[in-house]
C-alpha positions as CSV (number, residue, x, y, z in Angstrom):
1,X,171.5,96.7,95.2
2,X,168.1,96.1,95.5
3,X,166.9,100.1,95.9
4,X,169.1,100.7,92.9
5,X,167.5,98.0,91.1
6,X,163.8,98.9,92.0
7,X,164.2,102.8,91.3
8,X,166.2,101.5,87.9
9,X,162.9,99.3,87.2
10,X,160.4,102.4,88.0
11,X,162.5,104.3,86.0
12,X,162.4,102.2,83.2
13,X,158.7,101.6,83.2
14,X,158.0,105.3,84.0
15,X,159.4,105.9,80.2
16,X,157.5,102.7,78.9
17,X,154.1,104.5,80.1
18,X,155.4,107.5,79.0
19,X,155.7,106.0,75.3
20,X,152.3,104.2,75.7
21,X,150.9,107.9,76.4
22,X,152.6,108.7,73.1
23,X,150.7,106.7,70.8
24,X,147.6,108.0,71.5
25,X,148.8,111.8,72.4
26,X,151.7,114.8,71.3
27,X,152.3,115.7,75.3
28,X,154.1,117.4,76.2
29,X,153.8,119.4,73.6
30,X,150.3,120.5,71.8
31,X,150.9,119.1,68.3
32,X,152.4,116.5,66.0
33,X,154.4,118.2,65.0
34,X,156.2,119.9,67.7
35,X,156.6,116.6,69.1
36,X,158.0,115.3,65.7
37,X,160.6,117.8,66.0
38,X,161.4,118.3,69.9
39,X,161.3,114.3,71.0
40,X,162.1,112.3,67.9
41,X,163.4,114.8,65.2
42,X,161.9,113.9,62.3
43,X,158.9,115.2,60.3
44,X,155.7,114.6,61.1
45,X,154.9,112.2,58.6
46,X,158.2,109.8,59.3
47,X,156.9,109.6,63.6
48,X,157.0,105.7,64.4
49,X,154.2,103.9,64.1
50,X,151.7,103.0,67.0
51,X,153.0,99.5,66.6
52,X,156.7,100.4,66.9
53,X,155.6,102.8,70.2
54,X,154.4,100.2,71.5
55,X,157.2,97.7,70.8
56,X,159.4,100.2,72.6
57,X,157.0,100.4,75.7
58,X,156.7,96.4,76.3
59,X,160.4,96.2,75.9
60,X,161.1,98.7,78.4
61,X,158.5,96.6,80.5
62,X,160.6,93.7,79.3
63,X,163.5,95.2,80.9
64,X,162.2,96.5,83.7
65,X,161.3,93.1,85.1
66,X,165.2,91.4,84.3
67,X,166.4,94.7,86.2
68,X,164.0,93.2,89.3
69,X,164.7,89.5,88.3
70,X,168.3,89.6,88.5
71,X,168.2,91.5,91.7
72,X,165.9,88.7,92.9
73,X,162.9,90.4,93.5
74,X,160.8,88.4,91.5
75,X,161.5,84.7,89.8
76,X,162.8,85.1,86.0
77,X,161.9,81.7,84.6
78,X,164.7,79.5,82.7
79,X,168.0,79.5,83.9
80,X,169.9,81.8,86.0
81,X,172.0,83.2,83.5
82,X,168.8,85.1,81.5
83,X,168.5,87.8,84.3
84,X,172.3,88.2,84.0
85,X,172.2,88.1,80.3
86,X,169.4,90.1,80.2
87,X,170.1,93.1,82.4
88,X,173.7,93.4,80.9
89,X,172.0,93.5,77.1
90,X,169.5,96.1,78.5
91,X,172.7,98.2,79.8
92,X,174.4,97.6,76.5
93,X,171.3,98.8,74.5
94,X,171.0,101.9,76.8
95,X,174.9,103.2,77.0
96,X,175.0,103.0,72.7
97,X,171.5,105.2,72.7
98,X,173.1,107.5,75.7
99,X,177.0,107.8,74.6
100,X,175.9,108.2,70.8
101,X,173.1,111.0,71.4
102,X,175.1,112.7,73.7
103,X,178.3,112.3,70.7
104,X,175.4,112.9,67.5
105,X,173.6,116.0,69.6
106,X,176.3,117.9,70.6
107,X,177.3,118.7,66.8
108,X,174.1,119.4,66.2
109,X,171.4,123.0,67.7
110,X,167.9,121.5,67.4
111,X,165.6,122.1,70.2
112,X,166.0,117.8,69.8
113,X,170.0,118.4,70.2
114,X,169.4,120.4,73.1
115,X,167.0,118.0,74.8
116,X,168.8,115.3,74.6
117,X,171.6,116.7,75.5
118,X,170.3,117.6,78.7
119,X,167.5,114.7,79.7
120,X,167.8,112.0,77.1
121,X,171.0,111.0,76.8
122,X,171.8,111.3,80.3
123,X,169.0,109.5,81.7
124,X,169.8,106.5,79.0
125,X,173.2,106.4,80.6
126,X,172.3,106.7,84.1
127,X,169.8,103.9,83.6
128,X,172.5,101.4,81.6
129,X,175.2,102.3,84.7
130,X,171.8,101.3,87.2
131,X,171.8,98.1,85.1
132,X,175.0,97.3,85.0
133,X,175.8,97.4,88.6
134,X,173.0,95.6,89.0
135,X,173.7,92.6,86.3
136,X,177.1,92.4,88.2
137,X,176.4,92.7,92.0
């Protein structure tokens, strides 16, 4: 449990960096709006806000460390039952982003659609089975 819990954790802050890189940058892509439409898909001008990025990245830094509390890795202050809590909320959150992109995308042929249908969904619900066995182990 405690490999699948650390690569879960990397994983999970690997996409909270990546989002952090977001706020200030379009990469992978070379302009607003090719990112507005490839990763988010929506116009330009409706992107989330710097603050809302960043929202996204601490919380993916939030669950990162109840991933690695709740395998014991490192202390979770309060009382047991947070890490649990926790780490089954953060698999919750991820299997209703991965089972309803891969449900929403697969009507739909944006380069978005097609994306998500291939990395971003997927990963979501590879990451919320990584937390769940790990909540319950």
């Amino acid at each position: 449990m405690t490999v699948l819990a650390l690569l879960t954790a990397i994983v999970l802050v690997l996409v909270g960096v990546l989002h952090v890189v977001w706020i200030f940058t379009p990469w992978p892509t070379r302009s607003r709006e090719e990112f507005a439409r490839l990763v988010v898909d929506v116009p330009p001008e409706k992107l989330p806000s710097p603050a809302l990025t960043s929202a996204v990245a601490v919380l993916l830094g939030v669950a990162a460390y109840l991933v690695v509390g709740r395998a014991g890795l490192v202390p979770v202050p309060g009382p047991s039952w947070v890490a649990v809590v926790g780490t089954v909320g953060v698999a919750a959150v991820l299997a209703l982003r991965g089972v309803s992109g891969l449900a929403i995308s697969s009507r739909r042929s944006t380069g978005f659609a097609r994306l998500d249908l291939r990395i971003y969904s997927p990963l979501c619900v590879a990451l919320a089975a990584g937390c769940a066995v790990v909540a319950f182990g």
